[in-house]
C-alpha positions in Angstrom: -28.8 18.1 1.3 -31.4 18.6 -1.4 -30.9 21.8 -1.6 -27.2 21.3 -2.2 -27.7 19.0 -4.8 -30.7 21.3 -6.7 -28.2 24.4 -6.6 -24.6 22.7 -6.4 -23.7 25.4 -9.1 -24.3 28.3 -7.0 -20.7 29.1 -5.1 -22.3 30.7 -2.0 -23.1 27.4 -0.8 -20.1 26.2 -0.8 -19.1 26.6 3.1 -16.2 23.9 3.6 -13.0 24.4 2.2 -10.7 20.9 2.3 -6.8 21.2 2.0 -4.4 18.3 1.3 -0.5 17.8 -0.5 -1.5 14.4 -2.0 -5.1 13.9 -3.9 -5.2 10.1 -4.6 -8.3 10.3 -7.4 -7.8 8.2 -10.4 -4.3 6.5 -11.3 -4.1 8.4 -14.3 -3.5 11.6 -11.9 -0.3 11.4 -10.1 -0.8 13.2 -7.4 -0.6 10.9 -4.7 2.3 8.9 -3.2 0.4 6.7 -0.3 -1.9 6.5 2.0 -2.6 9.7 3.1 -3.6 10.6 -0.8 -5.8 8.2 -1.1 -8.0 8.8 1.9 -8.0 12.2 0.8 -9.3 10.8 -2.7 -11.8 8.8 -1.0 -12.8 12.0 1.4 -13.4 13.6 -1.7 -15.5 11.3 -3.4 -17.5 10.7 0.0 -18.2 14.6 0.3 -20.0 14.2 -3.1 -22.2 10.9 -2.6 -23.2 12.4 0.4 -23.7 16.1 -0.5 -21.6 18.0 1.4 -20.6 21.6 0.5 -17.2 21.2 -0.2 -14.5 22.4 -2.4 -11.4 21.2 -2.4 -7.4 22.6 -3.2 -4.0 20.9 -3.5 -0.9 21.2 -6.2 -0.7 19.5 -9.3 2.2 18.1 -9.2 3.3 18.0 -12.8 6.1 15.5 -12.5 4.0 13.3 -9.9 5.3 11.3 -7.0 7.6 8.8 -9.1 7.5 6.1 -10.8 9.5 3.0 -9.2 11.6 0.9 -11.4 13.5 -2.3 -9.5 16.2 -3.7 -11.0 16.9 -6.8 -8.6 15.8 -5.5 -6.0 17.6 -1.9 -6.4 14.7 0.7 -6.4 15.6 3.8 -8.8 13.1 6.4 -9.8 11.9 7.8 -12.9 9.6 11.3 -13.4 7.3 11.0 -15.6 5.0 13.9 -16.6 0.9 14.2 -16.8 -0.7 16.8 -18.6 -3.6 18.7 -16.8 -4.8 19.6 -19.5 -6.1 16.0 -20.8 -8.5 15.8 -17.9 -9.1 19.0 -16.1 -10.3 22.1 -16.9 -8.1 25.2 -16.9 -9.7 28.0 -14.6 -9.0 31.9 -16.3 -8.4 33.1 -12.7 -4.5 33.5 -11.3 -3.2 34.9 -7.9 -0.1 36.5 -6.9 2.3 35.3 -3.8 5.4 36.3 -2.8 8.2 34.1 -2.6 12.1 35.4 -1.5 10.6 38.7 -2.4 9.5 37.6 -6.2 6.1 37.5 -7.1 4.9 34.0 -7.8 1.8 33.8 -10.3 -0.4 30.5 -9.4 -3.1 29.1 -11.6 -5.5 26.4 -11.1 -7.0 23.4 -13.3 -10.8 22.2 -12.0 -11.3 18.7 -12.0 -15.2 17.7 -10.6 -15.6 14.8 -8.5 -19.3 13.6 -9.0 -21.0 11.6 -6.5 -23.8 8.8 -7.2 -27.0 11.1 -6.9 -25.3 13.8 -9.5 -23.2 16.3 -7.1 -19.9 17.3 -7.8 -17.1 18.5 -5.6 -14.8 20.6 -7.6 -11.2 19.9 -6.9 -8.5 22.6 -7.8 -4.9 21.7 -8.5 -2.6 25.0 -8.3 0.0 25.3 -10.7 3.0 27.9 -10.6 4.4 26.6 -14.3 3.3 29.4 -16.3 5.9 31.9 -18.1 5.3 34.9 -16.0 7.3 33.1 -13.7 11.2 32.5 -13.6 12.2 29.3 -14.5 12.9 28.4 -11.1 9.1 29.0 -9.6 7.7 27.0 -12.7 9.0 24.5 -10.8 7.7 24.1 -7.8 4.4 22.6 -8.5 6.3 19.5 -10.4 7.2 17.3 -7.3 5.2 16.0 -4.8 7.0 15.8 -1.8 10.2 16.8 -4.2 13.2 19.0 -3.5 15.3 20.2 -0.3 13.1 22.2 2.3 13.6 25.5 1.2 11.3 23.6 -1.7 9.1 22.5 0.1 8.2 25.9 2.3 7.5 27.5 -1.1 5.1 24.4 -1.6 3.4 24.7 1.3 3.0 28.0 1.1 1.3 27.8 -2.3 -0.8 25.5 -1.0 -1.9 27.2 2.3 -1.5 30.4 1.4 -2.0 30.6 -2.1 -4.8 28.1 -1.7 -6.9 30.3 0.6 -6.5 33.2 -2.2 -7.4 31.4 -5.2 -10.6 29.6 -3.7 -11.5 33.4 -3.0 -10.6 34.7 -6.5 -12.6 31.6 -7.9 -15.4 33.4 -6.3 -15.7 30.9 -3.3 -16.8 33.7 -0.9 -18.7 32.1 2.1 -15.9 29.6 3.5 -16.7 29.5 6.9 -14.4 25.9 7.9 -10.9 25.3 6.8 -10.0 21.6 6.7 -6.4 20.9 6.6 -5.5 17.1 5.7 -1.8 17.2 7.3 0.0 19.9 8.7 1.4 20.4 4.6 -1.2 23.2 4.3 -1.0 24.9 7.8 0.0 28.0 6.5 -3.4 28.9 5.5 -4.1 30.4 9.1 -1.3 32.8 8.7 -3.5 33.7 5.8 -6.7 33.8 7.2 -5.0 35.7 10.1 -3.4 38.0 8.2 -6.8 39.3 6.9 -7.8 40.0 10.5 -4.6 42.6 10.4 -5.7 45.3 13.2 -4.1 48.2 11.1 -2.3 50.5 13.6 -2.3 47.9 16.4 1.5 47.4 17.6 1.0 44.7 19.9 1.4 41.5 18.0 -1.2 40.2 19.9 -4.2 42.0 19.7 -3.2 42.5 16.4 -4.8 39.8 15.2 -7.7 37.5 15.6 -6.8 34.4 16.5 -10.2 33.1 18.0 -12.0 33.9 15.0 -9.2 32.1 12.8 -9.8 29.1 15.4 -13.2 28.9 14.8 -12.8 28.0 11.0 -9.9 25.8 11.4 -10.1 22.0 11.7 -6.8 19.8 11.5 -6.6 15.8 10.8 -2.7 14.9 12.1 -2.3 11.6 10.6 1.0 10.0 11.9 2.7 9.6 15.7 6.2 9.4 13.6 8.3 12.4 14.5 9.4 12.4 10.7 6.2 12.8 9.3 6.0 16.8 10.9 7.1 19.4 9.1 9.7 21.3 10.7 11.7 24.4 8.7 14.3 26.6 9.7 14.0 30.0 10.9 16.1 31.6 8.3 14.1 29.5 5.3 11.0 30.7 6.6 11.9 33.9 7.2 13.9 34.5 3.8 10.7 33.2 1.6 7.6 35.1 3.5 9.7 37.6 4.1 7.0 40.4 6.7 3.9 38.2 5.6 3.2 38.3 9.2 4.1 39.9 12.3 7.8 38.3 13.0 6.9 39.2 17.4 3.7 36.7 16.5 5.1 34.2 14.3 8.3 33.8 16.8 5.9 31.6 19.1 5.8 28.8 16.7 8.6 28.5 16.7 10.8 25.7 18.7 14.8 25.3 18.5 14.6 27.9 15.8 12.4 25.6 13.7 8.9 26.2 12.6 6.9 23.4 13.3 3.8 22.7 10.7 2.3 20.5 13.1 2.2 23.1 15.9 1.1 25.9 14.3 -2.1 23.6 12.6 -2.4 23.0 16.3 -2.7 26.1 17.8 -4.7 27.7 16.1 -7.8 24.8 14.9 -10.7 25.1 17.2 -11.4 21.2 16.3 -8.4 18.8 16.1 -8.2 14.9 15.6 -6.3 11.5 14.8 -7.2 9.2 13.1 -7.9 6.1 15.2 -8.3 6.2 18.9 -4.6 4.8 19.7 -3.7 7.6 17.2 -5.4 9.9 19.4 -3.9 8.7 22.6 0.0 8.8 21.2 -0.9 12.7 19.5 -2.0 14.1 23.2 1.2 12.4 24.3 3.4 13.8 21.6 1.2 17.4 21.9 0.4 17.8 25.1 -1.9 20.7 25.5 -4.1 20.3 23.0 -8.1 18.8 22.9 -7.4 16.1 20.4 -10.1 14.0 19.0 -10.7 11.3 17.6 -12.2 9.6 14.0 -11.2 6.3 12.7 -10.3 6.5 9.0 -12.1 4.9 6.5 -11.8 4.0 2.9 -14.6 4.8 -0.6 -16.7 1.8 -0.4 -17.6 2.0 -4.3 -14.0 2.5 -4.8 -12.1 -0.7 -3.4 -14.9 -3.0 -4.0 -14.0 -5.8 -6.6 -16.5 -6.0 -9.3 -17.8 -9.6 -8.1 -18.5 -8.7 -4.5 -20.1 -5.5 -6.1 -22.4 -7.6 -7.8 -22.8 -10.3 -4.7 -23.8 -7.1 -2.4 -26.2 -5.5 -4.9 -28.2 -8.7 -5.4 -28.1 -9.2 -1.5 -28.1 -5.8 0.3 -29.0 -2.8 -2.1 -28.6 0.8 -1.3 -24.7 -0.3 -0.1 -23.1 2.2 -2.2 -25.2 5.2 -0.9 -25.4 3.7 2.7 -22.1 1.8 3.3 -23.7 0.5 6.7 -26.2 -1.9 4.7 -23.1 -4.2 4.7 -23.6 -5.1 8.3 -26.7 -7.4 6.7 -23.4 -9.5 4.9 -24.1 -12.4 7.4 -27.3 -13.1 5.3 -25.2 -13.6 2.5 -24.3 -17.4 2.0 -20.4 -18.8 2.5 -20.7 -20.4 -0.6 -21.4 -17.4 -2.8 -19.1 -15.1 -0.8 -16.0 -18.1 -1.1 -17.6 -18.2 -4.9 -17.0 -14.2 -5.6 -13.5 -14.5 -3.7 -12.2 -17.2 -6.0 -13.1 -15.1 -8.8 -11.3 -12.1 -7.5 -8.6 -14.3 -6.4 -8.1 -16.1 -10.2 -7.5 -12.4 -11.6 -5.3 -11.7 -9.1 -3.0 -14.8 -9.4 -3.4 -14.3 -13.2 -2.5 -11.1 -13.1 0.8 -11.7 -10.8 2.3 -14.6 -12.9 1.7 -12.0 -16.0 4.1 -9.9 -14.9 6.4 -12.0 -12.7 6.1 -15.4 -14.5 6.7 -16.8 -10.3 4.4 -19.5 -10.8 1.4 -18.4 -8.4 -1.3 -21.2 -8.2 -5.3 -20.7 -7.4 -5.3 -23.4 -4.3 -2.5 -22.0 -2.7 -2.9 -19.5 0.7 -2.1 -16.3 -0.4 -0.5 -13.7 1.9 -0.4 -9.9 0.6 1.4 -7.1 1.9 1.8 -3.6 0.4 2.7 -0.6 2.2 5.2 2.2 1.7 8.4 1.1 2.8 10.4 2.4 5.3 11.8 0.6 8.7 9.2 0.9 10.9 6.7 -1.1 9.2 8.3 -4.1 9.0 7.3 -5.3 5.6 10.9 -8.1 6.3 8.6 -9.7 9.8 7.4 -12.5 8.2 10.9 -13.3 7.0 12.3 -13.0 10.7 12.9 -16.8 11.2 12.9 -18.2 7.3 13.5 -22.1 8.8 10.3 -21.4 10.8 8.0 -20.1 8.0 9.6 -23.0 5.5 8.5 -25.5 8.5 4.5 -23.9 8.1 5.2 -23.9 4.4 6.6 -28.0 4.5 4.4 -29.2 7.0 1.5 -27.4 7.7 0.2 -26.1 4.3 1.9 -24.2 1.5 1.7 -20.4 1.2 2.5 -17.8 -1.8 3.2 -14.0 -0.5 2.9 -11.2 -2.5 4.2 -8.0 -1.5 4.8 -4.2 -2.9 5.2 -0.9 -2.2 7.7 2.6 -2.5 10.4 3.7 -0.8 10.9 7.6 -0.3 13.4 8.3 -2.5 15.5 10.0 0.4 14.5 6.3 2.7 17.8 4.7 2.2 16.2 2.2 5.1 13.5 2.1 2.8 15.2 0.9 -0.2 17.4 -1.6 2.1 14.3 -3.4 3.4 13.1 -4.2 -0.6 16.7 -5.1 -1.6 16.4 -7.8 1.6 12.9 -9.0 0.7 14.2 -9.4 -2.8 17.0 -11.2 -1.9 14.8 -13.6 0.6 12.6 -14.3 -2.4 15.9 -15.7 -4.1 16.8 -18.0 -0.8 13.2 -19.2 -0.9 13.5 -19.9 -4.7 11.5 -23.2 -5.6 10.8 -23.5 -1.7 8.2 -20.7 -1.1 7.0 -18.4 -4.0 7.5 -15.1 -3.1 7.1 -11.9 -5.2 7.5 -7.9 -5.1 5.7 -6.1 -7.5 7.0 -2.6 -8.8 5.4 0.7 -8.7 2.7 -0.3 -6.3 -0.3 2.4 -7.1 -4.2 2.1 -7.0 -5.2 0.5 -9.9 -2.5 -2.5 -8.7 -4.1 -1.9 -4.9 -7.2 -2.8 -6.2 -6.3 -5.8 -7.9 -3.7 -7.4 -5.0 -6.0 -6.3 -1.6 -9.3 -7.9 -3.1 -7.7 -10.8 -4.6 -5.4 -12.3 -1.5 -7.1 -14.5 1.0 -5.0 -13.0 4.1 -4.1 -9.2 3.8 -1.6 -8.6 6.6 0.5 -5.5 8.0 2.6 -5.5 10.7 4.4 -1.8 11.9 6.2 -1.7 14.8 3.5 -0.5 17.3 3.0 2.4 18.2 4.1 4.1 15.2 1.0 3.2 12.4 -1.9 6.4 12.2 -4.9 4.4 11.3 -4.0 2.0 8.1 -6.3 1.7 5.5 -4.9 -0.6 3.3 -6.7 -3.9 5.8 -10.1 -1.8 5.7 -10.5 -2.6 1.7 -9.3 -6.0 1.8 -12.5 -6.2 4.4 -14.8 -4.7 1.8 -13.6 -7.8 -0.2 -13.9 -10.4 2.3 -10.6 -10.4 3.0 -9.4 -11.1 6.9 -7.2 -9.0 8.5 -3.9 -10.6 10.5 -2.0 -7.9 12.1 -0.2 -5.9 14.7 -2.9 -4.4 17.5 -2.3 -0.9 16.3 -3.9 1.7 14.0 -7.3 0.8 13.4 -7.1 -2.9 14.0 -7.5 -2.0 17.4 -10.6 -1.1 17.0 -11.6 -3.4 14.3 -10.1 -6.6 15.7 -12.3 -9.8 17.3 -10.0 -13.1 17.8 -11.1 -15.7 15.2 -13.8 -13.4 14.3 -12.4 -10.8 11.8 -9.1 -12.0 11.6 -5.8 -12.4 13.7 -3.8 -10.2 16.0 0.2 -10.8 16.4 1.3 -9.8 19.4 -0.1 -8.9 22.8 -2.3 -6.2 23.1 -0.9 -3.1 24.9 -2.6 -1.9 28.2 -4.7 1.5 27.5 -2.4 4.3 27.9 1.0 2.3 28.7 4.3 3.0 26.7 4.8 -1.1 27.1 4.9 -1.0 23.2 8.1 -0.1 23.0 9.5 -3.0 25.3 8.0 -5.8 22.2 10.7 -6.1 20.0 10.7 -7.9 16.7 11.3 -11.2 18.1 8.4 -11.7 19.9 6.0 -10.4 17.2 7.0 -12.5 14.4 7.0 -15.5 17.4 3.2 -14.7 17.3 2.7 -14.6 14.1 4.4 -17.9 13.1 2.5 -19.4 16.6 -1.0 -18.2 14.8 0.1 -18.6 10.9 1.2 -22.4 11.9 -1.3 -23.3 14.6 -4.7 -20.9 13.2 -4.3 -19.3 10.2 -2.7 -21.8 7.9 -5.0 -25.4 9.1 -8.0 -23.6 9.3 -7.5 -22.5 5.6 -7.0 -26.1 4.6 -9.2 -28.4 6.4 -11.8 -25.9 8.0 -13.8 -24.0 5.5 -16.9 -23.3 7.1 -14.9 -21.1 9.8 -12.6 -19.3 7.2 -15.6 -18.9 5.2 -17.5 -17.5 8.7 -14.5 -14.8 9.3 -14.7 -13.9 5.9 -18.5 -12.9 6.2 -17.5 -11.7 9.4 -15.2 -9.0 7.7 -17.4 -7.7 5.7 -20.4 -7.2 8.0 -18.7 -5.7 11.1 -15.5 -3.7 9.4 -16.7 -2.6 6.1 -20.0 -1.2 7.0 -18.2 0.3 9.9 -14.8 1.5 8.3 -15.7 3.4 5.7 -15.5 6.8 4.6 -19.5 7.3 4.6 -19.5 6.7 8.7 -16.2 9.1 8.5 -17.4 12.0 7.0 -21.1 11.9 8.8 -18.6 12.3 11.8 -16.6 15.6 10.6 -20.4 16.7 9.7 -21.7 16.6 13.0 -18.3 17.3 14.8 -16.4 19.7 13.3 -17.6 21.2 10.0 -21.8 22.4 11.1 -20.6 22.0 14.9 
């Protein structure tokens, strides 16, 4: 690693090449729209702490993700612009891809990541708006996630293909793994494979070689929802590669006349994995055929620490930030200075919501915090199931405050519903229980909400959430964890210990978890919120105080992007 670091400018080392849509780096660069972004973002910053030969590639996406305006409870979206050119570095270098039989030019801004002994992961955003092209193809690095799919094969082919062909024109010449965040960039190995073109072979399949492509490819699938794959029509495809590859090879990707994005990552990635271990079991269910590891997520340590537990571990367990795993030694640390540099977190936090809400928040009360992208299947609306229930916890047991936020997809029209209901269920529990949605959820309000609650909680319907990574930071902040059993709560989850599960747990490879239905969840959770959660904040602070140590030693020096990365290392990348 050394030598990395004493010759980081020299491209030849330079061996791992890391693709992904979103890049969640800094707010100020709106190129992320979620989760997936921000583990990317965190990857990124992880490769260069730990010295790891990596450059990485994704779209600039000029016009961002959006910014989310709510109007009682109506969510509408505004564009708003960045300019590149503010923060990045614009690289001379341009390539050429062709479109519906157009040639697209590409450029690409630099942006360097550095990491906290010095090395730097360059980061290359590729942008098409540049007046050699028609007005139409300056376009299509505005939106993330924008347009109809014809849009989005152009994107993804920019990003696979073109990707692969600027990191070579950069003068990146000894690539020897291909990392693809997402199936977004899976046409890279129609690139890679194309350079492997047998001239004068007619058989499609020994025209090319596909172990060799293989051997460089590794593929992360993030999510068991059917949605979240990338599937594009025959025609589309065909219309905007046009002969980019054989059509007798390509036609095996295809399924119902759809190309898959998923699939063809699949087939031809040497080294595959999920992203949690009950990830990994539904993916070999929804792939069958396929050797599908497994490693947890994690989440930038430095990153989604709060100042004051920054300064609590670096008095008490120095060399955190290079070695995440020093964390473990939290249950040194006393309760009273860890409940001491929570209610300092916390005091922002409440500040910070009644600034922009005026709802009244208070320091003393239990706070609840959700915040996740919303759509249907996570359930953001559970804890609302049975209202006279929660006001009974609320009346009887001990008061609680609940903040909440988070984006609908523009095209989620089940999305938007679910805000418009939590907004009007804050209106019906006006001057009962304080409740609050905060617009355009993005990581600088992340880091201020997850630190600054004293439960974080997330509840998807199971089997249906990846890994979650949200619950991870508020653990780097001594923040327990109440939540479904899925994602990487499995997995991170001791009774009492770390936090709270709702709901049973689901026998290892059973499909029981779609026989719970929402009724018996949020029965658990009020059962545990009324019975555990809410008297043991009030009257029992040596054991809240214990789980909150407990968070920080067992998940956050475990669930971390440090332990995450050391495992692509050894796995996948030098395997």
């Amino acid at each position: 690693m050394k030598h990395y670091l004493e010759k980081q400018e020299d491209k030849s080392i330079r061996s791992i090449l890391y693709f992904s849509m979103e890049i969640g780096l800094d707010e100020k660069i709106h190129t992320y729209s979620g989760g997936l972004g921000v583990l990317a973002g965190d990857t990124i910053k992880t490769f260069a702490d730990l010295i790891v030969p990596v450059v990485a590639i994704t779209l600039v996406s000029r016009k961002g993700y959006f910014e989310q305006q709510l109007r009682s409870g109506q969510q509408t979206e505004q564009y708003l612009e960045w300019h590149p050119e503010k923060l990045m570095k614009l690289m001379p270098e341009k390539i050429v891809i062709n479109l519906e039989g157009r040639d697209v030019v590409v450029q690409a801004w630099e942006y360097k990541v550095k990491g906290i002994k010095g090395f730097e992961v360059p980061v290359y955003f590729l942008d098409t708006n540049l007046p050699e092209n028609n007005p139409e193809d300056q376009r299509l690095t505005d939106h993330l996630y924008g347009g109809d799919s014809r849009y989005r094969i152009k994107q993804e082919a920019i990003l696979g293909i073109g990707g692969v062909r600027m990191i070579d024109a950069l003068g990146y010449r000894k690539i020897r793994k291909y990392h693809m965040n997402e199936g977004h960039s899976a046409f890279l190995t129609l690139e890679l494979l194309r350079e492997t073109d047998t001239e004068g072979e007619q058989d499609p399949y020994k025209k090319y070689d596909v172990q060799a492509v293989k051997d460089k490819c590794v593929f992360t699938t993030h999510t068991p929802v059917p949605a979240g794959h990338d599937q594009f029509h025959k025609d589309d495809v065909n219309q905007i590669l046009g002969n980019f590859i054989d059509p007798e090879f390509l036609k095996d990707f295809f399924f119902d006349d759809k190309l898959n994005m998923t699939l063809l990552a699949l087939s031809n990635s040497e080294y595959i994995n999920g992203v949690a271990q009950k990830h990994t079991e539904v993916s070999k269910s929804m792939f069958p055929g396929y050797a599908i590891s497994s490693i947890t997520n994690g989440v930038h340590s430095n990153t989604w620490t709060s100042d004051e537990f920054k300064k609590l571990y670096d008095t008490h367990m120095p060399g955190w930030r290079e070695d995440p795993y020093n964390l473990r030694y939290a249950l040194s640390i006393s309760r009273k200075e860890i409940w001491d540099a929570h209610l300092a977190v916390k005091k922002k936090m409440v500040d910070y919501v009644n600034s922009i809400t005026k709802a009244g928040f208070n320091y003393e009360t239990l706070t609840l915090g959700f915040a996740r992208r919303s759509t249907p299947y996570k359930r953001a609306d559970l804890i609302f199931h049975d209202i006279n229930k929660l006001l009974e916890i609320h009346n009887n047991i001990g008061k609680i405050q609940i903040v909440m936020a988070g984006k609908a997809h523009p095209k989620d029209g089940g999305g938007k519903d679910l805000i418009k209901r939590i907004f009007d269920i804050s209106k019906e529990l006006d001057g009962k229980i304080k409740v609050v949605y905060l617009e355009n959820y993005d990581m600088q309000m992340a880091k201020i909400i997850i630190s600054g609650v004293d439960v974080w909680m997330n509840t998807p319907r199971r089997p249906l959430e990846a890994s979650g990574t949200s619950g991870m930071k508020a653990a780097h902040n001594g923040v327990p964890h109440f939540s479904i059993l899925d994602g990487w709560w499995i997995e991170g989850h001791v009774e009492n210990v770390t936090g709270w599960s709702i709901g049973r747990k689901a026998k290892k490879g059973s499909n029981s978890d779609e026989l719970i239905s929402d009724e018996q969840d949020a029965e658990d959770l009020y059962l545990k919120l009324g019975e555990v959660l809410v008297p043991m904040f009030y009257d029992n602070w040596d054991k809240w105080t214990e789980i909150m140590r407990h968070s920080i030693a067992f998940n956050a020096s475990f669930f971390n992007t440090h332990r995450m990365v050391h495992q692509y290392v050894l796995n996948s990348y030098f395997h």
